[in-house]
N, C-alpha and C positions, 0 to 999 in steps of 0.2 A: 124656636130656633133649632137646627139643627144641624153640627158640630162636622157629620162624618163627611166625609170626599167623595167628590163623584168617581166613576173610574177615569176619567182622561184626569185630573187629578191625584188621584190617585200614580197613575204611569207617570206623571211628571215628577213625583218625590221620588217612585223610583228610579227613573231615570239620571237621576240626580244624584242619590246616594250610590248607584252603580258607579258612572263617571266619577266621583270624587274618591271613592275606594280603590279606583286603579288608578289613577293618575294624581290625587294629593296626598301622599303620604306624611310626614313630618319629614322625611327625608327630602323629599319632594320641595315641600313648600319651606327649607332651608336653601334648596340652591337658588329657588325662585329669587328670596329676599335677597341674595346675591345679585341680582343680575345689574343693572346702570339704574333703571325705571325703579326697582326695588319686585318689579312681579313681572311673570311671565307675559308676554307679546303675544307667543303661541298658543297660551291656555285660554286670552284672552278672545282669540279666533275659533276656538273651540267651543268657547260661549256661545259664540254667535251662529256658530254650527247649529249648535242644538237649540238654537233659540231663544235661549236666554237671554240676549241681550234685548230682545224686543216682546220681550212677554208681555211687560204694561200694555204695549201700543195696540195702537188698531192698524185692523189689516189691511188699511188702505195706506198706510203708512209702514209697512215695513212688518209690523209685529204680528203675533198670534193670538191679541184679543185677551188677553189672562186681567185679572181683575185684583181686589186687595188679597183676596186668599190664596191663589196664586205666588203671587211675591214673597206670602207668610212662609209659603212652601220651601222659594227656593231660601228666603233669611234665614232660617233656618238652617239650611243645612250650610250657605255657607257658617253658620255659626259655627258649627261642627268640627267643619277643619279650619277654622280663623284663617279665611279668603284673603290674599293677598289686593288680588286685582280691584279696581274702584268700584264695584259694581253699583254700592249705595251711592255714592258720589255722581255717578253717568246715569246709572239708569233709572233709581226711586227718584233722586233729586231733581236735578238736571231735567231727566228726560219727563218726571213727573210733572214739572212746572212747564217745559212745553207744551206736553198735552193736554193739559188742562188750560193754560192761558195765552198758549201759541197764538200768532195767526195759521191759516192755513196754510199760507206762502211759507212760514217758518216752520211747519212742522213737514209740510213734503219736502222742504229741502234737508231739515236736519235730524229727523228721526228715524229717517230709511239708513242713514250713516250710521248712527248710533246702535240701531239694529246686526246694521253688518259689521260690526267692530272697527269702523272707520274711525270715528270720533269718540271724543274723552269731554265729556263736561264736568263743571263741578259747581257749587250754590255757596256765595260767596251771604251764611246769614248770621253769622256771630257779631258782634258788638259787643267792646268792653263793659259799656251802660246798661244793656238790656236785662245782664240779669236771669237767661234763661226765655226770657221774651224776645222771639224773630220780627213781629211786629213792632216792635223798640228802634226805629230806626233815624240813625244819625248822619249818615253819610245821606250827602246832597249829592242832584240834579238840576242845572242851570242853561237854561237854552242860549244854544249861540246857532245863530239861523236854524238850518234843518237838522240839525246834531243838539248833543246832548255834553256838559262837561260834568264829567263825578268828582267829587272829593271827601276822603272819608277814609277811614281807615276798619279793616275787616280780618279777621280773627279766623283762626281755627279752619281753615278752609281745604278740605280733605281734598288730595293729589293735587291742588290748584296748579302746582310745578310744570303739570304732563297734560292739566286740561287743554282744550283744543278753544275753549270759549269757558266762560265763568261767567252763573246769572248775580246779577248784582241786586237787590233790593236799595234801592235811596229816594231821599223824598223830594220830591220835584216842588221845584221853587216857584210860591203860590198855587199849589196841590197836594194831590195824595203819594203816595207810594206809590210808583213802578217801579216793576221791574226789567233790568235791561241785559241783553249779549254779550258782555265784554270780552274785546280779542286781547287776553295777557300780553300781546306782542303791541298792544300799542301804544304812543307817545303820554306820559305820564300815568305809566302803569307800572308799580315796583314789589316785586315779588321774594318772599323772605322765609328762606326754606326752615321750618321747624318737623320737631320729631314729637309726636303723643305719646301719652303714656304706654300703650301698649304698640310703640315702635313705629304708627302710622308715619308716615309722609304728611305734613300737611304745612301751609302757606299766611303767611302773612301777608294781604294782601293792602299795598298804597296806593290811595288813590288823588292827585294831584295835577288835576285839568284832564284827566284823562275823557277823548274822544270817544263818543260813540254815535252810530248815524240813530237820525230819526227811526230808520225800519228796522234797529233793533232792540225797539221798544217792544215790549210785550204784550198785548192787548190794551185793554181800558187802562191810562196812563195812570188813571188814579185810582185803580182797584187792586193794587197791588199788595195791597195787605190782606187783601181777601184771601187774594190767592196766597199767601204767605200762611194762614193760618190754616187751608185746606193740606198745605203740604206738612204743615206743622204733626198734626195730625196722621198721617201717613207715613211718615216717617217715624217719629216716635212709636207706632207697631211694625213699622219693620225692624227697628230697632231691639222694641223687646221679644221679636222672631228670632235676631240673631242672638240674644242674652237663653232663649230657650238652648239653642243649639250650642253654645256656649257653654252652660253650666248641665246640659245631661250630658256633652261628652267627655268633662269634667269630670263629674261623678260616675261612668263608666269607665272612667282610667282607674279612679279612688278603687272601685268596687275590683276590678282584677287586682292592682297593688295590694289592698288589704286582704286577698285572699293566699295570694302567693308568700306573702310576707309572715315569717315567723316569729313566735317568740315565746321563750319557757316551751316549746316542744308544740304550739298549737300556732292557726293562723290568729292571726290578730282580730281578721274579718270575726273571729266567734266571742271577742271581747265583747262583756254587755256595755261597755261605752263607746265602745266603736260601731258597735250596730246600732247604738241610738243614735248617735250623733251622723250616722250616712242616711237613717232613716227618715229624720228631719231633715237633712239634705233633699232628699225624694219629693217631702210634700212640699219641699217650698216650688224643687221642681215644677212639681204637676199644677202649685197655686201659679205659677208664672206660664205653664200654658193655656189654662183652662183661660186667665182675664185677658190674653191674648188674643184668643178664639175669641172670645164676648167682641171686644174690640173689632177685632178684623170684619167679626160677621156684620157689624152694627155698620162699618164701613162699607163694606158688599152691597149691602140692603140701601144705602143709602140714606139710614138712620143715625139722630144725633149721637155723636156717640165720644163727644168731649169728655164726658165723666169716664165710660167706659176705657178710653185710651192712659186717661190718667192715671186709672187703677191698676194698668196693666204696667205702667210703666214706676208705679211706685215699687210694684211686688216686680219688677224686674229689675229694680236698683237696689231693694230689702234683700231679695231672695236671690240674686244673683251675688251680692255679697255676701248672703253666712255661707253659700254652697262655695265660693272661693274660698272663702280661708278654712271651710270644712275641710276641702280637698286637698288643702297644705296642709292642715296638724294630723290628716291621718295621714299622709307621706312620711312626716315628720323631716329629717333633715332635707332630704331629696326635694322636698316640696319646693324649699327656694331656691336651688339649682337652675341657673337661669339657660343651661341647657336642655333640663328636660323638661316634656311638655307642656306639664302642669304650671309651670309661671307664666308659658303664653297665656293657658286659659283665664289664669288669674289677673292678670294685665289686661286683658280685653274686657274681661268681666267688669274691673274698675273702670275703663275709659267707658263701656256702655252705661255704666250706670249714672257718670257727671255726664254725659252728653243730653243736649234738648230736655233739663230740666232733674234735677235730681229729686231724692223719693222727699223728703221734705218740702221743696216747691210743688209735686204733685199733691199733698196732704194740703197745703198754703190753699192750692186752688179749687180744690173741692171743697175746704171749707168755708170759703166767700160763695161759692154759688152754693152752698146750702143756706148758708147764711142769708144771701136773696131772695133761695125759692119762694117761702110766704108772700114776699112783696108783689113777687112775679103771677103769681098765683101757679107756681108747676107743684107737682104735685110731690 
């Protein structure tokens, strides 16, 4: 395997950390959380300038062809500056499950949008039953002629408010799992603004007879858990892409504070428990990129890479936690200062780490499939 970036890769992370250094400052991304939406419209359009908005896609639909390491690139960096705008919501989710389980008619109509900063989707996959399982699915599907009625209720649903459409997962009556389009504006569709821990927008979504036609069904009507677990998967590392960008620029705020910060006549930074305790912050850093990378690359290649994803995302709920409260006890009071920056980092840090599965359910599920492998005969 091998870890390093190509150069057009490479020019994409810079291009990236370029843009976000002039134009997301903390000052920046305070007026934005002001604005009606809660994020900028314009920076939104500035995505799509530079591409980002259709990185996943192919180029016959709008985008630039970019693959799992790609995306790692840019989760990342929005980790960095805690991205306002929905990009995980529109583009990994949303736009993920198009292209992968669109039809074609669906994806040349709504992925060249989504590219241009037209449309806003969002993946309506939480359930209070599931438990951290997206294939847990409770909300029905019940055919009335060439349409669809849902009913069910759905969780946790990042921007749903501002989506332009929301893919719905529910199980079709006498079938499997699809997944369907839903237009939030239509008749028996109720929408219930809540706020996440680290400030998100996000929706409660009811569903009660709500319409949807047959054509915005999403491919095979009953492989929709398939595709649920493929996004499962891809998301969960983009996830602990953003927990990367997250907690190192967490611990690069730590590291200037402790150096500037005095006490008894010395920085603090030269206390030997303050340099232990930032140093261990480090490795847990570099353990949260490196099973990342394992992950994403296993993902690229096209290789199983279930275990891989799970490990990356335990040490990105383990290590993304001790490096947040690291970075609050060595602020010390300032740390919970819910103006300054380090509470965002530490508030995004905890919603990344309960999201899609916390580092206990990742331990849960790796040790039932070791527990199998024997029987399976893997090795």
């Amino acid at each position: 395997m091998d870890f390093e970036l190509s150069e057009e890769q490479l020019l994409l992370r810079h291009s990236c950390e370029r843009y976000f250094a002039d134009h997301y400052g903390f000052e920046s991304r305070r007026r934005y959380a002001q604005e009606p939406r809660g994020w900028s419209l314009i920076a939104w359009k500035q995505y799509a300038d530079l591409g980002l908005l259709g990185l996943p896609f192919a180029e016959d639909y709008g985008g630039t062809g970019g693959g799992p390491v790609e995306t790692m690139i840019v989760m990342e960096q929005i980790g960095r500056v805690l991205l306002l705008e929905p990009y995980l919501a529109t583009v990994v989710l949303g736009g993920g499950f198009l292209q992968r389980g669109g039809s074609d008619a669906q994806r040349t109509e709504l992925l060249p949008r989504i590219a241009a900063g037209e449309l806003s989707l969002s993946l309506a996959h939480a359930e209070r039953q599931a438990r951290y399982d997206l294939a847990d699915v409770a909300t029905t599907a019940r055919r009335d002629g060439a349409a669809f009625r849902l009913d069910g209720t759905k969780l946790c649903v990042s921007a749903g408010h501002l989506a332009r459409r929301i893919l719905v997962p529910a199980r079709i009556e006498g079938g499997g799992v699809g997944v369907f389009l839903l237009d939030p504006q239509a008749p028996g569709v109720t929408l219930e603004l809540q706020h996440a821990t680290n400030h998100e927008s996000q929706t409660k979504l009811t569903l009660e007879g709500a319409v949807v036609a047959g054509t915005d069904l999403l491919g095979d009507p009953n492989a929709g858990a398939v595709l649920v677990r493929w996004l499962e998967q891809h998301a969960t590392a983009a996830l602990c892409a953003i927990q990367v960008g997250v907690s190192e620029r967490a611990l690069r705020i730590t590291a200037r504070y402790t150096t500037g910060r005095e006490q008894f006549g010395r920085a603090i930074a030269t206390f030997q428990a303050v340099g232990q305790r930032a140093a261990d912050a480090y490795i847990d850093v570099e353990a949260m990129r490196l099973t990342t990378q394992q992950a994403v690359w296993r993902l690229a290649e096209g290789l199983p890479a279930e275990d891989a994803v799970a490990v990356a995302k335990f040490w990105a709920a383990e290590g993304g936690h001790a490096v947040g409260y690291a970075a609050q006890h060595l602020h010390g009071g300032i740390g919970v200062d819910i103006d300054y920056p380090i509470h965002r980092y530490y508030m995004w840090s905890k919603q990344i780490e309960l999201t899609l599965g916390c580092a206990s359910r990742q331990l849960e599920q790796l040790g039932v499939r070791l527990a199998e492998a024997p029987a399976s005969g893997i090795a």
